[in-house]
C-alpha positions as CSV (number, residue, x, y, z in Angstrom):
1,X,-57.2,-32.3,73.5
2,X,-58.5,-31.7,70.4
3,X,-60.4,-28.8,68.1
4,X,-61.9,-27.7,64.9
5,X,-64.7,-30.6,65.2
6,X,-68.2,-29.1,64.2
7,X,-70.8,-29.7,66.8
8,X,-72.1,-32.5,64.3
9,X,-69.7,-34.7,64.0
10,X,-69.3,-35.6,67.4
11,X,-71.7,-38.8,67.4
12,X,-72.2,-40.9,64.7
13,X,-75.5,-39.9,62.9
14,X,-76.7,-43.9,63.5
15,X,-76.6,-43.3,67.3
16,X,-78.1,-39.6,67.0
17,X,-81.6,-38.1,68.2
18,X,-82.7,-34.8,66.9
19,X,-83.3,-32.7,69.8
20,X,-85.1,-29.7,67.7
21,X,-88.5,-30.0,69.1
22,X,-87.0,-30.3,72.9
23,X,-88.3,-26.6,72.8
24,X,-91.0,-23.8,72.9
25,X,-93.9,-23.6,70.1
26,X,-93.0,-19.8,69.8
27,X,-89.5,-19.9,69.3
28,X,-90.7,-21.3,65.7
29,X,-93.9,-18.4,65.0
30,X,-90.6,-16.5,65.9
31,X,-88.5,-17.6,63.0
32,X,-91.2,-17.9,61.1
33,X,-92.6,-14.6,61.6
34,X,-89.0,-12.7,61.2
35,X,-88.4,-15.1,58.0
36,X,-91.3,-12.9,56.3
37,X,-90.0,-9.5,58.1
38,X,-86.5,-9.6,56.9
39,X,-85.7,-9.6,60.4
40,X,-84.1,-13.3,60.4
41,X,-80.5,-12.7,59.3
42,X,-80.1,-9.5,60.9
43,X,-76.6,-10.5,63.5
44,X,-77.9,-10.6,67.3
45,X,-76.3,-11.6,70.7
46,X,-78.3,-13.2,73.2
47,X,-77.1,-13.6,76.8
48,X,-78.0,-15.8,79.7
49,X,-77.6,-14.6,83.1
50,X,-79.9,-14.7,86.1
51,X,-81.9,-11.6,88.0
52,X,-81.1,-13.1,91.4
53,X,-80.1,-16.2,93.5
54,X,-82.3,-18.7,96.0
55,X,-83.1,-16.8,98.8
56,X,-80.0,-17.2,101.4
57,X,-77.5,-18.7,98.7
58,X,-74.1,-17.3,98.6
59,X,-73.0,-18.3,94.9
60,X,-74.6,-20.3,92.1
61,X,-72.5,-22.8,90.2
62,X,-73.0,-22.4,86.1
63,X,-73.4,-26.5,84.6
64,X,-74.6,-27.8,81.4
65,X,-71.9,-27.0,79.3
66,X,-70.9,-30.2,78.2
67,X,-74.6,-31.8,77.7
68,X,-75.3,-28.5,75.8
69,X,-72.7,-28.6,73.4
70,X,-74.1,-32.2,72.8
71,X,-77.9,-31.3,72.6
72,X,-76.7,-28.6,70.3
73,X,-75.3,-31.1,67.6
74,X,-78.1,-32.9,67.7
75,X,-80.3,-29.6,67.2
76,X,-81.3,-30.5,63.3
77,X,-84.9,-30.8,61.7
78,X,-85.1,-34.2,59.9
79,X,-88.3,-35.3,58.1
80,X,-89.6,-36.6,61.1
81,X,-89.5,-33.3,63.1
82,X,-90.5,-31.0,59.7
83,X,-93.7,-33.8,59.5
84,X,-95.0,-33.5,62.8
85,X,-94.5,-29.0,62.6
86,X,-96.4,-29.3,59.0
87,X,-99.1,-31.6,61.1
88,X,-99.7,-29.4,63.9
89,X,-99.7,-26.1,61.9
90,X,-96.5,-24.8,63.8
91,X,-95.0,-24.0,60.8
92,X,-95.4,-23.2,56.7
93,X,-93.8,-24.4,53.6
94,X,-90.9,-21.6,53.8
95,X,-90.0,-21.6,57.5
96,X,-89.5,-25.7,57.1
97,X,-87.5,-25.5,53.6
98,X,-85.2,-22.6,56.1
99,X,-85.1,-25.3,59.0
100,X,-84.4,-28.5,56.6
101,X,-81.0,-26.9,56.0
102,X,-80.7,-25.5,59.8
103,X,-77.4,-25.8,62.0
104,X,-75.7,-23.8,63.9
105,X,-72.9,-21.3,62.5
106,X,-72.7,-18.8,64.9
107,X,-70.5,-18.2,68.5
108,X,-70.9,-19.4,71.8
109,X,-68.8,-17.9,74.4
110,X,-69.6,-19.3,78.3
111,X,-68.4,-19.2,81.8
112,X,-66.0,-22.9,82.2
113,X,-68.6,-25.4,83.3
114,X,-68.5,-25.4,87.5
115,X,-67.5,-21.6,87.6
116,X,-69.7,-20.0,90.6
117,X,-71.8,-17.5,89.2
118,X,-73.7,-14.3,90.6
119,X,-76.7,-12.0,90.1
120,X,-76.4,-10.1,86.8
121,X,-73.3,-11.2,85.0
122,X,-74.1,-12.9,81.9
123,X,-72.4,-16.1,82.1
124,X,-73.3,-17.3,78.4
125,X,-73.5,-15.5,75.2
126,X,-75.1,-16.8,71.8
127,X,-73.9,-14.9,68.7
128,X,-75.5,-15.6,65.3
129,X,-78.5,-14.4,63.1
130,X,-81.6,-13.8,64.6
131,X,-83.1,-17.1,63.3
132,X,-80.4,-19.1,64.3
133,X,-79.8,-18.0,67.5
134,X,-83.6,-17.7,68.8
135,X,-84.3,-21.6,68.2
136,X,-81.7,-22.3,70.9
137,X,-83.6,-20.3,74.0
138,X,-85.2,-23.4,75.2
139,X,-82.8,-25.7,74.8
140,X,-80.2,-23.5,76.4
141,X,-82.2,-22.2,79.2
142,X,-83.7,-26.1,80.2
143,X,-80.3,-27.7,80.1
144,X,-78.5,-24.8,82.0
145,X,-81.2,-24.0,84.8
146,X,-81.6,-27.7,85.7
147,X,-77.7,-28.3,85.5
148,X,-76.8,-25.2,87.4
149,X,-80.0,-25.8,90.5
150,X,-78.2,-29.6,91.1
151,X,-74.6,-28.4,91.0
152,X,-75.4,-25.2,92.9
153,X,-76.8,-27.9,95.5
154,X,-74.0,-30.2,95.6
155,X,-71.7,-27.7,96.0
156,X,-73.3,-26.7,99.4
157,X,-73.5,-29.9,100.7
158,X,-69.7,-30.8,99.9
159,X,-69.2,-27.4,101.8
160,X,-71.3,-29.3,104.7
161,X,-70.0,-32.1,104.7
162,X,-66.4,-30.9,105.1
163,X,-63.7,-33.9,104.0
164,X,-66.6,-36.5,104.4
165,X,-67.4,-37.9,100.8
166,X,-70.7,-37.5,99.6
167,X,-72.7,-39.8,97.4
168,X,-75.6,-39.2,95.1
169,X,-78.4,-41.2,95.3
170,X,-81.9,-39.7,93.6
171,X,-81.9,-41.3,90.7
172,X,-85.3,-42.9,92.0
173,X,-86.6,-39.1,92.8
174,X,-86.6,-37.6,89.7
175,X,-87.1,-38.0,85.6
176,X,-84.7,-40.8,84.5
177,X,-83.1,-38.6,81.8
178,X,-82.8,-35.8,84.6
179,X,-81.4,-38.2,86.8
180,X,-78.3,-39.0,84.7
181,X,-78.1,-35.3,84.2
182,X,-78.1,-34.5,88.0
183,X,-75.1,-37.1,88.8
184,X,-73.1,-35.5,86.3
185,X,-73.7,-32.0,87.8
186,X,-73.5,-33.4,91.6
187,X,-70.0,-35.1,90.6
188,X,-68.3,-31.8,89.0
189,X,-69.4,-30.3,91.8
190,X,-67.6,-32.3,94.7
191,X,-69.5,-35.5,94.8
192,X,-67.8,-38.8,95.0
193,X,-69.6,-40.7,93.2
194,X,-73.0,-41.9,92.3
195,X,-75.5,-45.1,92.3
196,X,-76.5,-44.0,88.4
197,X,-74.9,-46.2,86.0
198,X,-75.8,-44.3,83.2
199,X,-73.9,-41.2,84.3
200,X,-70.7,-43.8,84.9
201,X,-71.0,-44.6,81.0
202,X,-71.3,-41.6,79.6
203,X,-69.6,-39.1,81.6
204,X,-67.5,-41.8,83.4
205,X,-68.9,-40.4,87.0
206,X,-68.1,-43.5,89.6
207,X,-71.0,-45.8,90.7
208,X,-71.4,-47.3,93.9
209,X,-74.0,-49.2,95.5
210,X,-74.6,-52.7,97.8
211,X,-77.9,-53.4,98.6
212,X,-81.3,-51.9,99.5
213,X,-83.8,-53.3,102.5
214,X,-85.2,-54.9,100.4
215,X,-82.0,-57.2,99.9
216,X,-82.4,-57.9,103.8
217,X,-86.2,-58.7,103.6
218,X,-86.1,-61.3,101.2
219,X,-84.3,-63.4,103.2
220,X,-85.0,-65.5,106.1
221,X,-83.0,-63.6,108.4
222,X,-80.9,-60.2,108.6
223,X,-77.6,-62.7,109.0
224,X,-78.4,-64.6,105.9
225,X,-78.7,-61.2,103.9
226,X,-75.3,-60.3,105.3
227,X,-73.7,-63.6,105.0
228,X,-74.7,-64.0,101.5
229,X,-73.9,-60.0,100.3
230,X,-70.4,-60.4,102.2
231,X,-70.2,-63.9,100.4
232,X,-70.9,-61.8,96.8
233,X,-69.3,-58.6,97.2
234,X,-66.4,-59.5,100.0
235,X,-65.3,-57.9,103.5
236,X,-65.4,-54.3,102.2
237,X,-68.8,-54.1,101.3
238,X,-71.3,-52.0,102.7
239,X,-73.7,-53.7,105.0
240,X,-77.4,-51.9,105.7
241,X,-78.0,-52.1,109.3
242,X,-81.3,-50.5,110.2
243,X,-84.1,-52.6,108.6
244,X,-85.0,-54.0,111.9
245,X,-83.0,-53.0,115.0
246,X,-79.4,-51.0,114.8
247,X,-77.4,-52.6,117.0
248,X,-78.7,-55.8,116.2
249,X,-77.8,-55.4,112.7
250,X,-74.6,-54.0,113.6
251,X,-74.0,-56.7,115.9
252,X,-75.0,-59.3,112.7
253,X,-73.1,-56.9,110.0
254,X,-69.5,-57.7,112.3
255,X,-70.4,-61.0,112.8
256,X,-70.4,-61.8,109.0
257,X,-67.6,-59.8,107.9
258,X,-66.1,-59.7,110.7
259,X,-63.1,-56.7,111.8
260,X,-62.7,-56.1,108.3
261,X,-66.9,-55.2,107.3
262,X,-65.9,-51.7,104.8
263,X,-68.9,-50.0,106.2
264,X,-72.3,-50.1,107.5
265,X,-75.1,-48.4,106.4
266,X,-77.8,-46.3,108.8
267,X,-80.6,-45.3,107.2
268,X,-83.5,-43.8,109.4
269,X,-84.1,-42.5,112.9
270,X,-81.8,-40.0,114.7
271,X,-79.0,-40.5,112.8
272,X,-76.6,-38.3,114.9
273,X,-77.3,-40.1,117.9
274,X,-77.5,-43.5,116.2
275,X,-74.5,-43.0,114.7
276,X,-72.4,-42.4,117.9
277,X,-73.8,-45.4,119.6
278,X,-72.8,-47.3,116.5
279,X,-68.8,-45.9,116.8
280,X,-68.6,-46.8,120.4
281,X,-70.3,-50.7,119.4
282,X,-68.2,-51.1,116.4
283,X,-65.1,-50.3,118.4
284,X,-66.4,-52.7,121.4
285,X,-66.4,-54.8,118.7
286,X,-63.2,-55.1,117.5
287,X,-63.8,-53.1,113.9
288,X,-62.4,-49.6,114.3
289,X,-61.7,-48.8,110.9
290,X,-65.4,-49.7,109.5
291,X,-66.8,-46.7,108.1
292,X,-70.5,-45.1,109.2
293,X,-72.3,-44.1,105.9
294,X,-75.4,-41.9,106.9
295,X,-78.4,-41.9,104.3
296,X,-81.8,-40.8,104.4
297,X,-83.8,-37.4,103.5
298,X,-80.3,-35.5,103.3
299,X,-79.7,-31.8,102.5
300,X,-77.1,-29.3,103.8
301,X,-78.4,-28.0,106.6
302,X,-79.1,-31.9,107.9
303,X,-75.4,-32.8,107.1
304,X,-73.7,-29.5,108.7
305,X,-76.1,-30.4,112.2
306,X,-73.8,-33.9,111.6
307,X,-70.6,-32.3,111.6
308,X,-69.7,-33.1,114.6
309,X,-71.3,-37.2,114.6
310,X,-69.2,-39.8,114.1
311,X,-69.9,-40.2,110.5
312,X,-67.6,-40.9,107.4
313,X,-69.6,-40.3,104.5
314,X,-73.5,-39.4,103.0
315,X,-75.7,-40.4,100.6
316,X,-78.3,-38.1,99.7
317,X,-81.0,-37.8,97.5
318,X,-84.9,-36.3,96.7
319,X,-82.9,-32.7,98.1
320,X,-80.1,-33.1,96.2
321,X,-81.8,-33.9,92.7
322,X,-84.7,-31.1,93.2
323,X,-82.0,-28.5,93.7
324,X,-82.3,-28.5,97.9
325,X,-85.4,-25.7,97.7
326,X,-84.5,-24.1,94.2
327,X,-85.2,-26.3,91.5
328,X,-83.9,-24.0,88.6
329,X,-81.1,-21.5,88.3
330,X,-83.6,-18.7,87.3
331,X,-81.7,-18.1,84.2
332,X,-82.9,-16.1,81.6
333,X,-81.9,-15.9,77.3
334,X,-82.6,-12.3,76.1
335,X,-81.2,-10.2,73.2
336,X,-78.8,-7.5,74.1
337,X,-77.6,-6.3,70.6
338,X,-79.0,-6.3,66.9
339,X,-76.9,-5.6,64.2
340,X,-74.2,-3.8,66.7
341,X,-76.4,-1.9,68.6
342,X,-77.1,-2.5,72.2
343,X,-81.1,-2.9,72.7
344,X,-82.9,-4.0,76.2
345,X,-85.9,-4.5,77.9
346,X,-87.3,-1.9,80.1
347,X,-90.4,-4.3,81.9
348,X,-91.0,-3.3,85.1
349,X,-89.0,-6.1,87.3
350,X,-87.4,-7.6,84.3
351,X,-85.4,-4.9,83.0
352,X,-81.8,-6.0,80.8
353,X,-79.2,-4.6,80.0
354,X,-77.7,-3.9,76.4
355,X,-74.7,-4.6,74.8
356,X,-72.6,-7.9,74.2
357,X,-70.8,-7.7,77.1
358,X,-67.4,-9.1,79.1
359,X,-66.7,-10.4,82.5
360,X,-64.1,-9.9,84.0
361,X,-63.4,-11.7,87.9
362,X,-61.1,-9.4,90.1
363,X,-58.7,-11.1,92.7
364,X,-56.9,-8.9,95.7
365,X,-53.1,-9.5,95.6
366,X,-53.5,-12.3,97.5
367,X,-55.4,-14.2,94.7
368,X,-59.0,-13.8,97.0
369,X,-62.1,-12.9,94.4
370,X,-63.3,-9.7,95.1
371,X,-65.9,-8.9,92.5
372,X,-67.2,-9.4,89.1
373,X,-66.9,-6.3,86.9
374,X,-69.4,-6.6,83.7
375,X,-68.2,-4.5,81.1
376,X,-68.8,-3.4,77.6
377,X,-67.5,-5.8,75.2
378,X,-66.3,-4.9,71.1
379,X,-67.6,-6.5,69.0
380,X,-65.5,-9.1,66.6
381,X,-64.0,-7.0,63.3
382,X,-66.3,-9.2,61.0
383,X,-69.1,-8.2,62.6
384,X,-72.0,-6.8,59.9
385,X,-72.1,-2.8,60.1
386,X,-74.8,-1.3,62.4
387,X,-77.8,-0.5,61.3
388,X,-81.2,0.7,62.4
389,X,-82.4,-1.0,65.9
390,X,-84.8,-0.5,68.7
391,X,-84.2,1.9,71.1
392,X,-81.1,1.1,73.1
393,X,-80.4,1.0,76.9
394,X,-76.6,1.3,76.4
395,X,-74.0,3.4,73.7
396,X,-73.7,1.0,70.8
397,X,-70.1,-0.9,71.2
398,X,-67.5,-0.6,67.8
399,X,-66.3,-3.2,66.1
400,X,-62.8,-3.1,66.9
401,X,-61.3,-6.5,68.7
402,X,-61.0,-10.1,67.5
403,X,-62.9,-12.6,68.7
404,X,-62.7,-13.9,72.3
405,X,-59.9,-16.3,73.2
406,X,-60.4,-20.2,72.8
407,X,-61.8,-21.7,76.5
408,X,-59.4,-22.2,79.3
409,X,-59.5,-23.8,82.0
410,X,-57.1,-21.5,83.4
411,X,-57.6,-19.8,87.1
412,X,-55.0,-16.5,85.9
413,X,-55.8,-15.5,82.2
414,X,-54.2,-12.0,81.9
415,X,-57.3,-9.6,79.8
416,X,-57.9,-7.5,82.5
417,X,-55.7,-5.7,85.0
418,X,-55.6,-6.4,88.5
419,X,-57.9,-4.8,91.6
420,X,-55.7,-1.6,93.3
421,X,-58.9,-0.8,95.2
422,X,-58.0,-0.6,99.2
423,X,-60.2,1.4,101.0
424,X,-63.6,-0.1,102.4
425,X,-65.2,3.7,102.2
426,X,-64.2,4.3,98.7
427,X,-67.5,3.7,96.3
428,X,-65.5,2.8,93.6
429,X,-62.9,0.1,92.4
430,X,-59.4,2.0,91.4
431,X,-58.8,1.5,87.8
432,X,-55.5,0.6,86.0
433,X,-54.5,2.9,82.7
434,X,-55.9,0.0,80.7
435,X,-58.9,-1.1,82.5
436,X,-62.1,-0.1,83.3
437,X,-63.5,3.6,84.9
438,X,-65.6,4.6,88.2
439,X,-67.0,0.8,88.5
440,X,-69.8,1.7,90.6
441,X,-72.0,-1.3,92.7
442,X,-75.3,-1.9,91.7
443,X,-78.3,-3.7,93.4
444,X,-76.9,-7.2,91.8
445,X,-74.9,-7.6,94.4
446,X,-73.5,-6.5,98.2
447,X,-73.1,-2.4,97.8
448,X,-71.0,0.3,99.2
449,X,-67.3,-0.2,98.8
450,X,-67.5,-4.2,98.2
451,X,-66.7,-4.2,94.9
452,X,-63.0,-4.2,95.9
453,X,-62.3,-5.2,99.5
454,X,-58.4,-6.2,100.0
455,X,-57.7,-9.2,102.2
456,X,-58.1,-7.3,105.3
457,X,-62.0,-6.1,104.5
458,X,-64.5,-8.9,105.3
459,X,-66.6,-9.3,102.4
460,X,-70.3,-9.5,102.0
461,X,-72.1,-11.2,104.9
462,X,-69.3,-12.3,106.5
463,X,-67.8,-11.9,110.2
464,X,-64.5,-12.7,110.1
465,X,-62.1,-11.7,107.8
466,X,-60.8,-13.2,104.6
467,X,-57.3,-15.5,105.0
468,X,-55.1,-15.0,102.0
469,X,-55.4,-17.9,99.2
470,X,-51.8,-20.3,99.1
471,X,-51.1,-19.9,95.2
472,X,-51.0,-23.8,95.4
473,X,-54.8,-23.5,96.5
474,X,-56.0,-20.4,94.7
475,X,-54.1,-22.1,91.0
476,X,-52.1,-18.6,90.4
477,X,-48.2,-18.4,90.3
478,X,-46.1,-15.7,91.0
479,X,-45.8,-13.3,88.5
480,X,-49.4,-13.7,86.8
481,X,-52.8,-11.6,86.3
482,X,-55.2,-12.0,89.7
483,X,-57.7,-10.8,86.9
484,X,-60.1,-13.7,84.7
485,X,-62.3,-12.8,81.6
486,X,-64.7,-15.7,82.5
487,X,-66.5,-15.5,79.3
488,X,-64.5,-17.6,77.0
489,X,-65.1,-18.7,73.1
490,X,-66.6,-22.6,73.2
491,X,-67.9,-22.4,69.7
492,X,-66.8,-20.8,66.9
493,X,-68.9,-20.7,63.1
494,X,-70.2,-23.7,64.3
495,X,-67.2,-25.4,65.0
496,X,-66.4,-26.4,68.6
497,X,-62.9,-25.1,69.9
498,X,-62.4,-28.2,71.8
499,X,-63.6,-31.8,72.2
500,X,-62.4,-32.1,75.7
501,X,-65.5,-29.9,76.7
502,X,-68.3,-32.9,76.2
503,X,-67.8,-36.0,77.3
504,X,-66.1,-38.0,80.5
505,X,-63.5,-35.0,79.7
506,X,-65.6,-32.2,80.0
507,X,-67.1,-33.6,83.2
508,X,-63.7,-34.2,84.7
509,X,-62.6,-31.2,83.2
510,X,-65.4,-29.1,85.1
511,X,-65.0,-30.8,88.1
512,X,-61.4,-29.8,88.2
513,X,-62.2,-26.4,87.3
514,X,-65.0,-26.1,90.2
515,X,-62.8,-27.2,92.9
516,X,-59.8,-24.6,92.1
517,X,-62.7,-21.1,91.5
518,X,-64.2,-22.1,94.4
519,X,-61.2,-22.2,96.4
520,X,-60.4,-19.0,95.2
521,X,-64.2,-17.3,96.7
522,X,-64.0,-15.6,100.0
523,X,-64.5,-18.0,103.3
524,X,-68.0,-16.9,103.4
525,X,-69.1,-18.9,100.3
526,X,-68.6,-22.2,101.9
527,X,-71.2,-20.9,104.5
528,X,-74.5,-22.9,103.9
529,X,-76.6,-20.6,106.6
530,X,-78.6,-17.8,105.3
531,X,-76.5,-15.4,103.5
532,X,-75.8,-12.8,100.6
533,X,-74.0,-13.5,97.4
534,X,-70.3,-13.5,98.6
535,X,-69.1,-11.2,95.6
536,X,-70.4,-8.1,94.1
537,X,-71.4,-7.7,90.9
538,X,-70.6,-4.4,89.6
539,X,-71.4,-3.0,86.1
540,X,-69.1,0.1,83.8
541,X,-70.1,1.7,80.8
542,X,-66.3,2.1,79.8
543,X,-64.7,-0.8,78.0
């Protein structure tokens, strides 16, 4: 582990694209606007969060952090990019001497990449100047929303699929940059592996693939193909059995590889069905230990009405790359605060709220999540003095705390104190001397008194009640904080706190992180029928 590193020196400046105009026309009339207003270097936090989830979707999963970071370092105007703004007219002499000289110096504080995320918590905050900090929006917000949609999905089918491993397999359904980005996300969130060989370099996600019909059409007969793919790749290979006839191929697949064929491959047609006819043959056949891999129009829903056919593994696609139904996240980059004052929207249906803000994820005593609590954050002591701001939705915060602590991984930081809430009928979560006041549910998430169930309440949606988490499972020991503060510093004046957040060691860093929050989530979240967000989300004016 490593820190200090500025976002820019990451990659060599020979390998490096600028990613500046990966973004909105108006986020430069902006800047270029609020360069000749005076409002440009006035101090502003932005937040991303989302307004709701897909219809039916108990939790989203927050992704992009790593491919952020690294989009971000690459976030400069060159000549190139200044010549083709001067060309179109996007911007004038002034704004492009500003953006010549532009990186980022401000603070980035996020959610750990593959933490689930709910309805109105922010789970990313931008701190900067005005003009540094508006650029971003698009870059942010197209990174995080597609990230997010194909991790959100994965994690549902991995909650489908049980302990059967589950391979991606769209990189021939989507953009090719997207689809490197959508193994990456699939893999921190519970795949196996993937067929994208891209994402294997970069992010060191495993690869696996054999051999597509084609491979069996090419050749004279189905044996040949298998004789000469077993011949290539050996016994454990992976034979495709359904170009023609199943149990023919099956029959062919054994016959070339004999006992020892790794798997076989089915492809179309009823796969439940198909697949217990092909256990009983295989096993007729002398090859009990050769797996069944089930491909073909895949999503969650198809693989949970498989759970109980005879299959050890999917790969899965077109669903799993367009986000299974909700291709975007729905997040959202707005300002919350100018110059220490709290400021929001008030459109009808996209109302904000003001304020830089903290998160704060409350566990019962048995180390079950029971709610998010959102509340007010100070702002750091070198923050610029308040001054005169649009009307604000929220008291203005004081500057009175340090910074936030450097990112952790960590599944029991101590900042907050812990859930002493026990009733079901009580409207409000009990607070501890130090912690927050008359938390009261709001419509961002499951009302009344769910804010703070124990382990004997069932939480949202659910019908059965809530097993206490293993500290083993849940990653507390004995003696810490059931609390997290989830938004944590990732960049710091422009400098990145640590290098193991990009990278093969961000991805396995996130995928590590996913599996231990989401064990943490009540039962319910592994549910992939039609549900309600499995924690509240429940906002306090008192810090």
């Amino acid at each position: 582990m490593s820190s200090g590193a500025h976002l820019d020196e990451l990659v060599p400046s020979l390998f490096r694209m600028s990613t500046a105009l990966m973004t909105d026309h108006y986020e430069l009339t902006m800047l270029r606007a609020a360069l000749r207003s005076g409002a440009a270097n006035r101090r502003v936090v932005f937040e991303v969060f989302t307004r709701s989830l897909p219809p039916g979707r108990r939790f989203g999963v927050f992704a992009g952090t790593g491919r952020l970071l690294d989009a971000l370092a690459d976030f400069r105007f060159a000549p190139p990019e200044l010549a083709a703004l001067r060309a179109a007219g996007v911007v004038d002499d002034d704004t492009a001497a500003w953006l010549a000289d532009y990186r980022f110096r401000g603070d980035i504080r996020a959610f750990a990449e593959g933490e689930p995320f709910f309805p109105g918590a922010p789970v990313l905050a931008v701190e900067g100047t005005f003009a540094e900090s508006v650029l971003l929006e698009t870059l942010v917000l197209s990174i995080l929303n597609h990230d997010s949609a194909i991790a959100a999905a994965a994690a549902r089918m991995v909650a489908a699929a049980g302990s059967r491993p589950c391979l991606e397999m769209g990189s021939r359904r989507t953009h090719e940059a997207a689809a490197v980005a959508a193994a990456r996300a699939a893999y921190l969130a519970g795949f196996a592996a993937s067929s994208n060989l891209e994402a294997a370099r970069t992010y060191a996600v495993p690869s696996v693939g054999t051999s597509a019909h084609a491979f069996t059409l090419v050749h004279p007969t189905e044996a040949e193909a298998f004789a000469a793919q077993v011949a290539a790749l050996g016994r454990d290979t992976t034979l495709l059995v359904d170009t023609y006839d199943v149990p023919a191929g099956i029959a062919a697949a054994v016959a070339a590889a004999g006992p020892e064929l790794g798997a076989i491959r089915i492809d179309s047609g009823d796969l439940g069905g198909l697949a217990t006819a092909a256990r009983a043959q295989l096993d007729a056949l002398g090859a009990p230990s050769t797996r069944i891999i089930a491909t073909g129009d895949l999503d969650e829903h198809a693989i949970a009405r498989l759970g109980e056919a005879p299959v050890d593994g999917y790969g899965i696609g077109t669903s799993l790359v367009t986000g299974s139904g909700a291709p975007t996240a729905g997040f959202v980059y707005k300002l919350v605060e100018v110059d220490g004052v709290a400021v929001a929207k008030k459109s009808v249906g996209k109302t904000s709220r003001g304020g830089r803000k903290r998160v704060v994820r409350r566990h019962d005593p048995s180390g079950r999540a029971v709610a998010d609590v959102v509340l007010p954050a100070a702002a750091p002591a070198t923050a610029a003095p308040a001054t005169a701001a649009p009307a604000t939705a929220a008291p203005a915060t004081t500057a009175a705390s340090s910074a936030a602590p450097a990112a952790t991984d960590s599944l029991a930081a101590t900042a907050a104190p812990a859930v002493t809430a026990s009733s079901a009928s009580a409207a409000t979560a009990a607070p501890s001397a130090a912690g927050p006041t008359a938390i009261a549910p709001t419509a961002t998430g499951p009302t009344a008194a769910a804010a703070a169930p124990t382990a004997d309440t069932p939480s949202a949606g659910s019908t059965f009640v809530a097993a206490p988490v293993a500290a083993a499972d849940s990653g507390f020991r004995p003696g810490e904080s059931r609390d997290r503060e989830l938004l944590q510093s990732i960049v710091v004046r422009g400098e990145l706190v640590d290098t193991d957040l990009v990278g093969p060691a961000g991805t396995r860093r996130a995928r590590e992180h996913h599996g231990r929050a989401l064990t943490a989530l009540p039962p319910t979240a592994r549910d992939v029928r039609f549900g309600q967000p499995c924690l509240p989300v429940v906002h306090t004016t008192h810090a």
